[in-house]
GULUM-732002 format. One record per atom (N, C-alpha, C, O): x, y, z; residue in three letters. Coordinates in steps of 0.02 Angstrom, whole numbers, plus 32768, in hexadecimal, padded with zeros to 4 digits. Example, Ala and Ser with C-alpha at 12.3 -4.5 7.8 and 13.67 -1.06 7.14 Angstrom:
BEGIN
82947EE48186ALA 82677F1F8186ALA 82947F5B8186ALA 82C87F5A81A7ALA 82827F908162SER 82AC7FCB8165SER 82858002818ASER 829E80398192SER 
END
This chain:
BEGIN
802A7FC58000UNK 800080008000UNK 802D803E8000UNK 8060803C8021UNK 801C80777FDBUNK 803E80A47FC1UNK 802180D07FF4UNK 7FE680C58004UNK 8047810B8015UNK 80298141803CUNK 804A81838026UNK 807F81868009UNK 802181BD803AUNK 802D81FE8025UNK 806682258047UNK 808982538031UNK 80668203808CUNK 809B822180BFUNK 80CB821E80BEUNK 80D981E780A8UNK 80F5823780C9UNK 8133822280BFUNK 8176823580F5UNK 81B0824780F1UNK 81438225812AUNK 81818232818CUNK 817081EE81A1UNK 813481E281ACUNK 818F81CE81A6UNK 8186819181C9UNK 81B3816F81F7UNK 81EE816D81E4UNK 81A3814D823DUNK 81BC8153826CUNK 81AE8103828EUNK 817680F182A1UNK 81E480DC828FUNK 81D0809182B9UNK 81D480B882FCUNK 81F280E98313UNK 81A48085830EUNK 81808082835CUNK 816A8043835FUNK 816B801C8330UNK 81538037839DUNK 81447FFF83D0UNK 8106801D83F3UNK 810D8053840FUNK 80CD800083F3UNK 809380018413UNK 8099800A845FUNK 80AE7FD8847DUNK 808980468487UNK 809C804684DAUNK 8067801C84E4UNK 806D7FDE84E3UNK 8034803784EEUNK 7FDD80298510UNK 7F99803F84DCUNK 7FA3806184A9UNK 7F70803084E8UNK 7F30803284D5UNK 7F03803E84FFUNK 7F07801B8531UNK 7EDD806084FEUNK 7E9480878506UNK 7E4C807884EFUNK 7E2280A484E2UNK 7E44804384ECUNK 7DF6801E84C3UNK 7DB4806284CFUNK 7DA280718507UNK 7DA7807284B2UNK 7D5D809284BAUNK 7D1D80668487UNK 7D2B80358464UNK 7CE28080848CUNK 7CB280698454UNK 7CC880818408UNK 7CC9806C83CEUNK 7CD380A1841FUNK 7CE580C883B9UNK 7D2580D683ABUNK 7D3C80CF8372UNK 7D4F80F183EDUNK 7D86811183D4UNK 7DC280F68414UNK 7DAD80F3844EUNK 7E0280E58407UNK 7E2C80D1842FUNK 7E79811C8435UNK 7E7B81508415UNK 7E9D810A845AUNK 7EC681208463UNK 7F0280FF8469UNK 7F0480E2849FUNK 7F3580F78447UNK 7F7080CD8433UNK 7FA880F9843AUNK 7FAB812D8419UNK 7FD680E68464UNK 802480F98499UNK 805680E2845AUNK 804680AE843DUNK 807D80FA844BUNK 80B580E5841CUNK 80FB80FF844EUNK 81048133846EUNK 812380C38444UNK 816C80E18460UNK 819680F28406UNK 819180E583CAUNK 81BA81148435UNK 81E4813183E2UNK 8226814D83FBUNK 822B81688432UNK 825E814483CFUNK 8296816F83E7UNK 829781AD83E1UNK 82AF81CB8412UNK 828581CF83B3UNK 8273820D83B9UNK 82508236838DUNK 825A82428351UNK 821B824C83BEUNK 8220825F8404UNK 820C821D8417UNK 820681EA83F6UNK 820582298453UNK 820781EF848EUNK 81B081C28488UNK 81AB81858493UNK 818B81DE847CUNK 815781B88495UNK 811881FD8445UNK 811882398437UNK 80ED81BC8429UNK 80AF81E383FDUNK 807281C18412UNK 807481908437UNK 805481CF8406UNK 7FFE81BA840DUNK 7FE681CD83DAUNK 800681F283B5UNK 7F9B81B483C8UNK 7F6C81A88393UNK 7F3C819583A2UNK 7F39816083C1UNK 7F0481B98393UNK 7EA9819F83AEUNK 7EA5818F8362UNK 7EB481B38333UNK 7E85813C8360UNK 7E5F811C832FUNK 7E2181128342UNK 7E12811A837DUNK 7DF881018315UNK 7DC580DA8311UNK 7DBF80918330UNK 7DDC80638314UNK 7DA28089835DUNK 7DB880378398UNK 7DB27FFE8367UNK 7DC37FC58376UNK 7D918015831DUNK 7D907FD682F2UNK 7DC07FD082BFUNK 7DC37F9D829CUNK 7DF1801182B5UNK 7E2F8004828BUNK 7E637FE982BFUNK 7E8A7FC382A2UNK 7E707FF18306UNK 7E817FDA8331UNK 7E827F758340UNK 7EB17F51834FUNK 7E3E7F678335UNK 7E347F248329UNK 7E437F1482E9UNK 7E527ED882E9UNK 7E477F2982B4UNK 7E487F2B8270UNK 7E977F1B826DUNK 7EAA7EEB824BUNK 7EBE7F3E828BUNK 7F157F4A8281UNK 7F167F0782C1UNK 7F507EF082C3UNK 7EF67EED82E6UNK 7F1E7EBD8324UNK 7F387ED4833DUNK 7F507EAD8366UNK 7F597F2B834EUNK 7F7D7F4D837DUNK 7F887F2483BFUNK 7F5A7F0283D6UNK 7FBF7F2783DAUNK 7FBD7F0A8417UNK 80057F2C844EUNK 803B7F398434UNK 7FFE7F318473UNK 803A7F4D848EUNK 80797F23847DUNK 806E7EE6847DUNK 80D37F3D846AUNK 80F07F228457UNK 80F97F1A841CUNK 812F7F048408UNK 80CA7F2B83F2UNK 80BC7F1D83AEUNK 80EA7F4D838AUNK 80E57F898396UNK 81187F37835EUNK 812A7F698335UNK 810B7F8A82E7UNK 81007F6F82B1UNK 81047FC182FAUNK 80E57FDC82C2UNK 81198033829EUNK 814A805082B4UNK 80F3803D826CUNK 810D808E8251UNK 80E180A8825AUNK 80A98090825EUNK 80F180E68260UNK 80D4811A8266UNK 80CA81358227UNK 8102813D820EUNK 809C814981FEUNK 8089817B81D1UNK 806D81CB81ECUNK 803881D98207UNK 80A081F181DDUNK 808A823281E6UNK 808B826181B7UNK 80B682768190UNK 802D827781C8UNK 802982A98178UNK 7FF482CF81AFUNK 7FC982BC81D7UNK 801C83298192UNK 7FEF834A81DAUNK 7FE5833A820EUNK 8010831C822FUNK 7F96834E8229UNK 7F98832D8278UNK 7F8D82E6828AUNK 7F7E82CD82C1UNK 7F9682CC8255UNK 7F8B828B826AUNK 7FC482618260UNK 7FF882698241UNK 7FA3821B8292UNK 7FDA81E482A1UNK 7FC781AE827DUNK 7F8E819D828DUNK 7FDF818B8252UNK 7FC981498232UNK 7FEE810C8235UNK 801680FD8209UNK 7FE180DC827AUNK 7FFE80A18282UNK 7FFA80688240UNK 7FC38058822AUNK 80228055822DUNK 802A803B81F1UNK 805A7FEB821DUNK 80937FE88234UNK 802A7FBB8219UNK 80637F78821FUNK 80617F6181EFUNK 803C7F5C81BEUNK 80A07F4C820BUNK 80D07F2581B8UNK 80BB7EE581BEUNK 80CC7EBA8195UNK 
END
């Protein structure tokens, strides 16, 4: 899958935040030190996020786009 962004950043999943609709997802990163990202709780189940998990970061504007490989 091809994306528009083009800052991208490995990270590791800190924690998770389950809500009904929308979650909140902890990323560790070298730098800076620590990002977050509110998804949708069903792209969340959708990706298998799990703490530990390594993922990238896609960043375009204000947003964060966990991308696992």
């Amino acid at each position: 899958m091809k994306y528009g962004a083009r800052n991208r950043i490995t990270a590791r999943v800190k924690s998770l935040q389950r809500g009904d609709v929308m979650s909140l997802v902890k990323f560790s990163v070298t730098e800076p030190h620590e990002m977050a990202s509110v998804l949708t709780t069903e792209s969340v189940n959708d990706l298998g996020l799990q703490p530990g998990d390594a993922v990238e970061l896609v960043i375009k504007a204000i947003h964060v786009l966990p991308v696992k490989p």
